[in-house]
LOGUBA-729566 format. One line per 10 residues: their letters; for each residue x, y, z of C-alpha. Coordinates in nm, 2 decimals. Layout:
<pts>
a = X Y Z  ...;
</pts>
This chain:
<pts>
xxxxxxxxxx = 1.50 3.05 -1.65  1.66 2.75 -1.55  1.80 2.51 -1.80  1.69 2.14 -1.77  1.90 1.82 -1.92  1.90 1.47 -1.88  2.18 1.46 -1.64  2.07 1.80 -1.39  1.74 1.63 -1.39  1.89 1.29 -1.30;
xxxxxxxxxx = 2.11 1.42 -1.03  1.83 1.58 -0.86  1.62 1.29 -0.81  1.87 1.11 -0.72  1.90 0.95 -0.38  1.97 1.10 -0.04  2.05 1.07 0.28  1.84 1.18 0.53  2.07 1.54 0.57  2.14 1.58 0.19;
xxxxxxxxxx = 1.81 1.54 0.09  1.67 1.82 0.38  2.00 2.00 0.24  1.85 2.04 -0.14  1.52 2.22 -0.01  1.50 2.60 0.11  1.54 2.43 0.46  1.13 2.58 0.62  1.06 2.56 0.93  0.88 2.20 0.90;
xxxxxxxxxx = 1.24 2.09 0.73  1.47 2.18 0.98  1.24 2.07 1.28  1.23 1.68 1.13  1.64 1.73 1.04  1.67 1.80 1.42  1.39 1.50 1.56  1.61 1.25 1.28  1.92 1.32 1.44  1.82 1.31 1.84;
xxxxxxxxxx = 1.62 0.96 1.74  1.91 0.80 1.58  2.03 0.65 1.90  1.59 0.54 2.02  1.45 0.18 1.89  1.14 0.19 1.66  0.93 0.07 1.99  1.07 0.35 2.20  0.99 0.62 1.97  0.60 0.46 1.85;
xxxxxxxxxx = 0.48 0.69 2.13  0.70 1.00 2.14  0.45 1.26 2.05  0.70 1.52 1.99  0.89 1.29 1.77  0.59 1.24 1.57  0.46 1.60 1.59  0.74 1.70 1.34  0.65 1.43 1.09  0.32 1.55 1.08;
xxxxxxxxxx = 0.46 1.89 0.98  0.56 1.78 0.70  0.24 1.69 0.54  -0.09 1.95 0.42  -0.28 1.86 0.71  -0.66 2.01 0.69  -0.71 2.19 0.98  -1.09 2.13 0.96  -1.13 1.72 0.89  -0.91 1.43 1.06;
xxxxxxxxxx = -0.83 1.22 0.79  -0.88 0.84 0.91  -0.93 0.68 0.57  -0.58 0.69 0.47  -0.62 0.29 0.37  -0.81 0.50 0.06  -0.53 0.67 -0.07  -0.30 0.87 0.15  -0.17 1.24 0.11  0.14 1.28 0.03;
xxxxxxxxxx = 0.39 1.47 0.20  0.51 1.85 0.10  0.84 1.74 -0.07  0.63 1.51 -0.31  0.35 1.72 -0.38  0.63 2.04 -0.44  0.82 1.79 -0.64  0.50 1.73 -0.88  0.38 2.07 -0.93  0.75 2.16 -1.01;
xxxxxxxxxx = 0.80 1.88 -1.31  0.41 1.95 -1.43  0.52 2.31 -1.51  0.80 2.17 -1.67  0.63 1.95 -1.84  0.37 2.20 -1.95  0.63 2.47 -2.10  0.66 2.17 -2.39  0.50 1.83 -2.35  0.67 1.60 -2.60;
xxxxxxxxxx = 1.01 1.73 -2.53  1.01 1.76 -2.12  0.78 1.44 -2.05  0.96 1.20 -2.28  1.31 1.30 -2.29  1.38 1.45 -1.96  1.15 1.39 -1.70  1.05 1.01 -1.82  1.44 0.97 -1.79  1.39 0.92 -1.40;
xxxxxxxxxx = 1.22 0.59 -1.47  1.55 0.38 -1.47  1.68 0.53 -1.17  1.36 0.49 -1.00  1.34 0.12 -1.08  1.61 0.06 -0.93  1.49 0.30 -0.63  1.20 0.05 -0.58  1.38 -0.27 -0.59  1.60 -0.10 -0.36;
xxxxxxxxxx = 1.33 -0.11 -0.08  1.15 -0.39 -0.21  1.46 -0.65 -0.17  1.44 -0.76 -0.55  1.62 -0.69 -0.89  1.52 -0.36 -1.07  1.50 -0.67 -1.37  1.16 -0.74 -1.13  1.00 -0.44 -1.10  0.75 -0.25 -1.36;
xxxxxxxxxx = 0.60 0.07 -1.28  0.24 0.12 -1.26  -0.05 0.34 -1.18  -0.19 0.13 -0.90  -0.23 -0.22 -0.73  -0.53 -0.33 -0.98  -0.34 -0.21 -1.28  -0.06 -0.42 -1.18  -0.25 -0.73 -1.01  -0.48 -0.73 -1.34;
xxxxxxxxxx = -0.17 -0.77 -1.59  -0.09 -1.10 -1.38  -0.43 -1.23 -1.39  -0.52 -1.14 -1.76  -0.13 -1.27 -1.82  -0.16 -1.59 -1.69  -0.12 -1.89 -1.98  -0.46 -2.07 -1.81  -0.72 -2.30 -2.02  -1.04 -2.41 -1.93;
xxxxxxxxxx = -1.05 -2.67 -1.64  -0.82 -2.49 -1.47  -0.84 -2.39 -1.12  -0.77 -2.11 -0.90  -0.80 -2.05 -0.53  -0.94 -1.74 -0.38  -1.08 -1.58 -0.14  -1.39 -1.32 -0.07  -1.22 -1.10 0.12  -0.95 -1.03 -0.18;
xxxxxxxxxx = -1.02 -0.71 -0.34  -1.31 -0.66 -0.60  -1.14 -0.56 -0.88  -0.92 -0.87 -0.89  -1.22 -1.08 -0.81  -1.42 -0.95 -1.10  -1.11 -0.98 -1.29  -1.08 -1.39 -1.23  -1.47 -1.39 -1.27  -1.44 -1.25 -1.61;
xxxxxxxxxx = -1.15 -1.52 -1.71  -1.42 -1.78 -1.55  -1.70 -1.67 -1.77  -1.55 -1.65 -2.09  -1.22 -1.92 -2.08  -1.39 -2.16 -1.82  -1.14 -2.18 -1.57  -1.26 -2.29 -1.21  -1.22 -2.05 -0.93  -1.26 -2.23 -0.60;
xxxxxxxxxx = -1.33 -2.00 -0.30  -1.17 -2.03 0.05  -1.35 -1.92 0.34  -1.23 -1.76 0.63  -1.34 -1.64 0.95  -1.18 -1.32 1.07  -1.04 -1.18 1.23  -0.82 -1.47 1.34  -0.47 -1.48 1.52  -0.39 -1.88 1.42;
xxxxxxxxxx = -0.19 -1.91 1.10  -0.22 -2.25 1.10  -0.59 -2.20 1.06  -0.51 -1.93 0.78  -0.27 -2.15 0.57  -0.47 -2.45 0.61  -0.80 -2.35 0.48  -0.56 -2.22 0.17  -0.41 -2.57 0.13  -0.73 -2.80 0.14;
xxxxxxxxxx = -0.82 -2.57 -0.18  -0.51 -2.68 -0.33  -0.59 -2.95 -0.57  -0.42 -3.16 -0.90  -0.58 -2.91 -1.11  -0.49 -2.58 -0.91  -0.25 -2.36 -1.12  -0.27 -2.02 -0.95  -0.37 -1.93 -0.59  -0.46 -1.56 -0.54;
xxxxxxxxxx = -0.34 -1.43 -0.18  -0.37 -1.08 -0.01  -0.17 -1.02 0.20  -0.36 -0.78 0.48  -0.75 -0.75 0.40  -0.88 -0.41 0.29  -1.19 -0.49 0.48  -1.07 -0.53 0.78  -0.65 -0.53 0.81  -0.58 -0.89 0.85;
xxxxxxxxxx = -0.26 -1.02 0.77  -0.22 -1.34 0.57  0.10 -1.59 0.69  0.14 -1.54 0.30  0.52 -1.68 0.32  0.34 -1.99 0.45  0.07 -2.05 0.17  0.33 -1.98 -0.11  0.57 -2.26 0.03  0.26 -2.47 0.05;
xxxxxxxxxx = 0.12 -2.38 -0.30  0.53 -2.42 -0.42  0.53 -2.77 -0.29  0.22 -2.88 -0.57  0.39 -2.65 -0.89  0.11 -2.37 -0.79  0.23 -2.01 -0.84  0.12 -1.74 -0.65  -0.02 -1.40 -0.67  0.01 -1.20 -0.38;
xxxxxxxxxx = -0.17 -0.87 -0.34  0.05 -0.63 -0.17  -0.20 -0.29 -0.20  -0.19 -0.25 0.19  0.15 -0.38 0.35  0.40 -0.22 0.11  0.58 0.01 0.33  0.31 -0.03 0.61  0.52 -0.33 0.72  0.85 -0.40 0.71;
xxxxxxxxxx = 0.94 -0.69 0.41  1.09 -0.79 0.12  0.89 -0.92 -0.16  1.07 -1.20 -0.22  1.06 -1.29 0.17  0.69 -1.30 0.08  0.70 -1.62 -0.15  0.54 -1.43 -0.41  0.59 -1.52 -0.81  0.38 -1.17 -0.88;
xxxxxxxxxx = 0.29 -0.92 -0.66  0.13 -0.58 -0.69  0.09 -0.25 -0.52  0.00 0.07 -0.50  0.25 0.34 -0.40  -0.05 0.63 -0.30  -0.10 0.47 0.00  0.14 0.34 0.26  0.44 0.50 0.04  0.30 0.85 0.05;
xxxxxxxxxx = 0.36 0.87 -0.32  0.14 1.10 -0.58  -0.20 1.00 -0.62  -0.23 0.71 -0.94  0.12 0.51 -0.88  0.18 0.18 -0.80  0.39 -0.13 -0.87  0.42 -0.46 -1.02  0.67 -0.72 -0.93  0.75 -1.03 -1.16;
xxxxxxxxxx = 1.00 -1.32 -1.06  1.26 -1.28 -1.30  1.18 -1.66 -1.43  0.82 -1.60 -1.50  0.86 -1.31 -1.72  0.85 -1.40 -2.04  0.57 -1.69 -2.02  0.37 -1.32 -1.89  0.17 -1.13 -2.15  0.15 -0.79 -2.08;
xxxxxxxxxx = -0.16 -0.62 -2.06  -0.16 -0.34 -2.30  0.04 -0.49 -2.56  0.39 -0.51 -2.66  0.61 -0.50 -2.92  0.76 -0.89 -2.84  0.47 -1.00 -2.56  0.72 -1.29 -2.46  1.02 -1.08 -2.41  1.21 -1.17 -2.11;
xxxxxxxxxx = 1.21 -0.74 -2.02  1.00 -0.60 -1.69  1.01 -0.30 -1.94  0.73 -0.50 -2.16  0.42 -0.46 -1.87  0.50 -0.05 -1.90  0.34 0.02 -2.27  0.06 0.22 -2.11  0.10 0.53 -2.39  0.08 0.89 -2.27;
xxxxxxxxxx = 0.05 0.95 -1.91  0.17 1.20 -1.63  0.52 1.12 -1.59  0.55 1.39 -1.36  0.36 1.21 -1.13  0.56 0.95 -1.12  0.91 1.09 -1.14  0.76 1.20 -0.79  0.78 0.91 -0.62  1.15 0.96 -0.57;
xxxxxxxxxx = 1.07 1.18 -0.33  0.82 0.97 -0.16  1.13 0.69 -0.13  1.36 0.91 0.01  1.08 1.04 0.28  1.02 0.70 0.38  1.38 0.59 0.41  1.42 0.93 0.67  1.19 0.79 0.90  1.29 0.41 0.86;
xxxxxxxxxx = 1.03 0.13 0.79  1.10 -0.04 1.14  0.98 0.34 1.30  0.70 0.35 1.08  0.53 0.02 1.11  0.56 0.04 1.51  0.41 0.40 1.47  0.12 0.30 1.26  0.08 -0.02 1.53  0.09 0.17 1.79;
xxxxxxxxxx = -0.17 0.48 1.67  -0.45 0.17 1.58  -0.36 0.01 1.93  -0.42 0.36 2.10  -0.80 0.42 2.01  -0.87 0.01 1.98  -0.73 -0.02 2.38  -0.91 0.34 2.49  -1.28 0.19 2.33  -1.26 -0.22 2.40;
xxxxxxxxxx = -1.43 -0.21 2.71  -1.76 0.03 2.61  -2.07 -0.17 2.63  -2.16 -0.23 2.24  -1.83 -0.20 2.09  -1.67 -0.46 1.88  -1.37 -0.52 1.67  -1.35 -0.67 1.35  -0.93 -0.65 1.38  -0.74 -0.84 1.55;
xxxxxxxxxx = -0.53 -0.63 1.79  -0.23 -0.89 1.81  0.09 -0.80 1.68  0.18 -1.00 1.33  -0.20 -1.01 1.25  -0.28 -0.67 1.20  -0.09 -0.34 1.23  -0.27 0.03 1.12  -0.58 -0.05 1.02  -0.91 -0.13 1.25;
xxxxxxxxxx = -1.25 -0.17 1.20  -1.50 -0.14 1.46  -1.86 -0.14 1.46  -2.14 -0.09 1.76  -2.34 -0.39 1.81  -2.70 -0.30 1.70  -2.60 0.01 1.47  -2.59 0.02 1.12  -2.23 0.10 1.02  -2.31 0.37 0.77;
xxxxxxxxxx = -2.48 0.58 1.08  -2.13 0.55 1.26  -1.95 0.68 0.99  -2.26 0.98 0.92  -2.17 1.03 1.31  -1.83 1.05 1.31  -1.85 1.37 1.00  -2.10 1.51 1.11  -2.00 1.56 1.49  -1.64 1.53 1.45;
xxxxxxxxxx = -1.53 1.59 1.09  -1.38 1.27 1.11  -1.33 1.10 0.75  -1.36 0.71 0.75  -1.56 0.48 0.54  -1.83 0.23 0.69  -1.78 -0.16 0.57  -2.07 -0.44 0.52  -1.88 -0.72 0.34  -1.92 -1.03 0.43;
xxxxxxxxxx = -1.87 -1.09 0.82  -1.71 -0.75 0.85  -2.01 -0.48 0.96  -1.81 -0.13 1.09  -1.61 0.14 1.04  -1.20 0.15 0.92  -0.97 0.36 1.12  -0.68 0.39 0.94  -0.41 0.61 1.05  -0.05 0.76 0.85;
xxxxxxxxxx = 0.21 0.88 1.03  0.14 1.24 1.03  -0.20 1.14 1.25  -0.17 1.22 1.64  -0.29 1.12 1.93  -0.54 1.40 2.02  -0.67 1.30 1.66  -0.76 0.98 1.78  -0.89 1.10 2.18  -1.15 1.29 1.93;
xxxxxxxxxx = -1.20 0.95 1.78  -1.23 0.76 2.11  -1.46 1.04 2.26  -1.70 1.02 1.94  -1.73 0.57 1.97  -1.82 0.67 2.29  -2.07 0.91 2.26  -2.25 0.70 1.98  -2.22 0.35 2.17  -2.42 0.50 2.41;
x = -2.68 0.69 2.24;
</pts>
């Protein structure tokens, strides 16, 4: 058996590049196949190899892929590839042959380097970034944080998530703050539109303005970089939520504006299923409170928004694995990949009688997601359609203006996945 220690374990999730990390595995089939695509795509620009089938083919071998459903719902929660899921089931034996030993002394010992991992990719101080189990988890601690008194105001918007929305409405009913709602009609592709129905929100009494930065319901992005200068300008800090573009689009965080911004890491970053991530702006730390409570709650330490108590630290040791899988394909590949997959099926359906798209199809204003719904159809029926004909796995939308299905593609998703798409909108638009 093996013998693990702080430093073996360390080493081993430490990062790669793309041919050392392929190096540590027993090199399968899948393994060697992306080593080889990699290498020949080196010298090819992200838009050149969007629609490079082959290319792609290999990347999808190295995911689970369920031979008898197409998976188009990865805006969910995505799979993760075989390196992260072998990487989980290996450190939750470990951590099975003695819980309070292997959990907390060696495999919770990956958390540093990991932090610093994540800032890596995010553009920001490992000072900045907490680790969490999702976007909520991490979106909630800012909201429930926040030093606000009644009289206050905050802007939002109802096309933000629920579960921050019910978390602001649950500060409005019981400390009286004022939450002043922007509306928007979407999909648009006019950011000065976007930013100014943010701004004539803005008032004396605004302390916080709430921005998401690509709509669940639909995929539109937010000019956020825009409405945080603007909110700047009048003392306002900003929240941004970050579930859907962190490492679907290329970014920084800071680049974003953003004084807090969360994410969750089982989505675009592959990562094991309950991760995510909370950044803080180094100077608005300590006026923070934590959510689950800390020894000092003013402390000027990321580390105080982590006191969550026992949880599966295998899980997230994991996501190690999911960085050094996304830094093999590159986020400039990925982003035109997922652009180009949602621009395949929208293009192939746009001009069939009854079709229409809630997503904008313009680059910079929406990127892998796409929602489209047959005019006279109930939503819900497309999506009953699509399973039960095709075994494809969506999920139908009716909030607010948005009435149809989301397509969301990952990178593993090919194009004869999507002509079985395109064949089924058919089919039902004209039923």
């Amino acid at each position: 058996m093996p013998v693990y220690n702080r430093r073996s374990f360390l080493d081993a999730l430490g990062t790669f590049s793309a041919t050392a990390f392929l190096a540590t595995l027993t090199k399968p089939a899948w393994s060697r196949n992306l080593d080889k695509a990699l290498m020949h795509a080196e010298s090819r620009t992200p838009e050149e190899l969007a629609g490079d089938e082959d290319f792609w083919y290999f990347v999808q071998q190295s995911f689970a892929t369920n031979a008898e459903m197409i998976n188009l719902n990865n805006g969910g929660v995505s799979p993760a590839p075989k390196v992260v899921q072998e990487a989980m089931k290996r450190l939750a034996d470990l951590s099975n042959e003695g819980p309070s030993y292997y959990m907390w002394r060696i495999v919770d010992q990956a958390r540093e380097p990991l932090r610093t991992d994540l800032a890596r990719i995010s553009g920001c101080s490992a000072e900045e970034i907490a680790i969490h189990r999702n976007a909520s988890e991490a979106l909630e601690t800012v909201i429930f944080g926040l030093d606000l008194k009644a009289g206050d105001e905050v802007v939002v918007c109802k096309y933000d998530y629920p579960n921050c929305m019910n978390a602001w409405k649950q500060r409005e009913q019981r400390e009286g703050i004022k939450l002043v709602w922007v509306e928007l009609a979407l999909p648009s592709e006019d950011n000065d539109y976007l930013v100014s129905q943010y701004t004539k929100a803005f008032t004396a009494k605004t302390k916080v303005v709430h921005v998401t930065h690509m709509m669940n319901w639909n995929g539109q992005i937010l000019p956020v970089r825009r409405i945080a200068d603007a909110a700047h300008q009048r003392g306002i800090e900003v929240i941004v939520d970050g579930a859907h573009t962190f490492a679907q689009l290329e970014f920084t965080i800071p680049a974003t504006g953003a004084d807090y911004f969360g994410t969750s890491l089982h989505k675009w970053l592959t990562a094991g299923i309950g991760t995510g991530m909370l950044y803080v702006r180094k100077d608005k730390i300590a006026p923070l409170y934590p959510l689950m409570a800390a020894p000092d709650a003013k402390a000027n330490d990321i580390r105080k928004f982590e006191n969550l108590g026992t949880r599966p630290f295998f899980i997230e040791a994991a996501i190690g694995k999911a960085i050094n899988f996304y830094d093999m394909i590159g986020a400039a590949r990925k982003e035109q990949r997922l652009f180009y997959l949602k621009s395949y099926w929208m293009k192939a359906v746009k001009d069939i009688p009854k079709v229409k798209f809630y997503t904008s199809m313009k680059p910079g204003f929406g990127c892998a997601i796409g929602v489209v719904g047959i005019e006279g159809k109930k939503p819900s029926d497309l999506d009953d359609y699509l399973w039960g004909q095709y075994r494809i796995h969506s999920v139908h939308i009716d909030w607010q203006d948005v009435h149809g299905v989301r397509i969301t593609p990952n990178v593993y998703t090919t194009t004869k996945d999507l002509d079985k798409l395109i064949t089924a909108i058919g089919e039902y638009a004209k039923a």
